[in-house]
N, C-alpha and C positions, 0 to 999 in steps of 0.2 A: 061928797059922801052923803046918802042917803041918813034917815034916822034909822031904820032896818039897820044898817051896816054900824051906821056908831054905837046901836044897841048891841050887836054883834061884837065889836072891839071890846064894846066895857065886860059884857059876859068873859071875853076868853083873856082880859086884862084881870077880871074874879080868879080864873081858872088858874094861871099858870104864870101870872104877873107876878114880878118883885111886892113889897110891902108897898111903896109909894105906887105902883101901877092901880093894885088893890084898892088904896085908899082912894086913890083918883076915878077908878070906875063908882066906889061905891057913893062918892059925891054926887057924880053925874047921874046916880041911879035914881038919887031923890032930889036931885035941884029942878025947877021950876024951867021952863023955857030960855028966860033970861039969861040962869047962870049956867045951863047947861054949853050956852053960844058962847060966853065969858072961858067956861073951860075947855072947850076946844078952840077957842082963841089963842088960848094962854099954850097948849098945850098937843097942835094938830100934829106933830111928828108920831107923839105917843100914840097916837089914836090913828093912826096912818099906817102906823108900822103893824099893832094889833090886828087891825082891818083887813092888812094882806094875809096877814097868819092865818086869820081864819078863813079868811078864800081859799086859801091854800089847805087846808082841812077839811072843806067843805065839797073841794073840788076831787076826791076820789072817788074815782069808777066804778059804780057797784053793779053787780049781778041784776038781773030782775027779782031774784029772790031776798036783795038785801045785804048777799054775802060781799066781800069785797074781791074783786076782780084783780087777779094776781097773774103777769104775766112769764111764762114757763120760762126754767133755766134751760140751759143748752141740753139737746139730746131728747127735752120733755116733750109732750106736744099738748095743747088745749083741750082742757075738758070742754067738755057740750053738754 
């Protein structure tokens, strides 16, 4: 895992984490090199599981305009 990406996990561990996930990003937010390696040592499930989350959030299909790309029920057919 990248630093991009474990900054990613702690943000959406902020977001939508239990108390301890919470607490655990906001460690990581201000620890030093050292103890940041120390807490995804102690702790890479948590931060592995986060990291998909957000791939998986990040990973929707959007329009060129931004909109979110939604694909038609039966019967519908594609805007353009």
């Amino acid at each position: 895992m990248q630093v991009a990406d474990e900054n990613r996990a702690a943000e959406l561990m902020l977001q939508i984490g239990g108390s301890f996930a919470q607490h655990l990003a906001r460690a990581f937010k201000v620890a030093d090199s050292d103890n940041r390696a120390r807490i995804l040592a102690a702790w890479p499930d948590m931060f592995e599981r986060y990291h998909h989350m957000a791939a998986e959030r990040e990973g929707v299909a959007l329009r060129w305009d931004g909109s979110p790309l939604r694909y038609p029920g039966p019967g519908q057919t594609v805007p353009r």
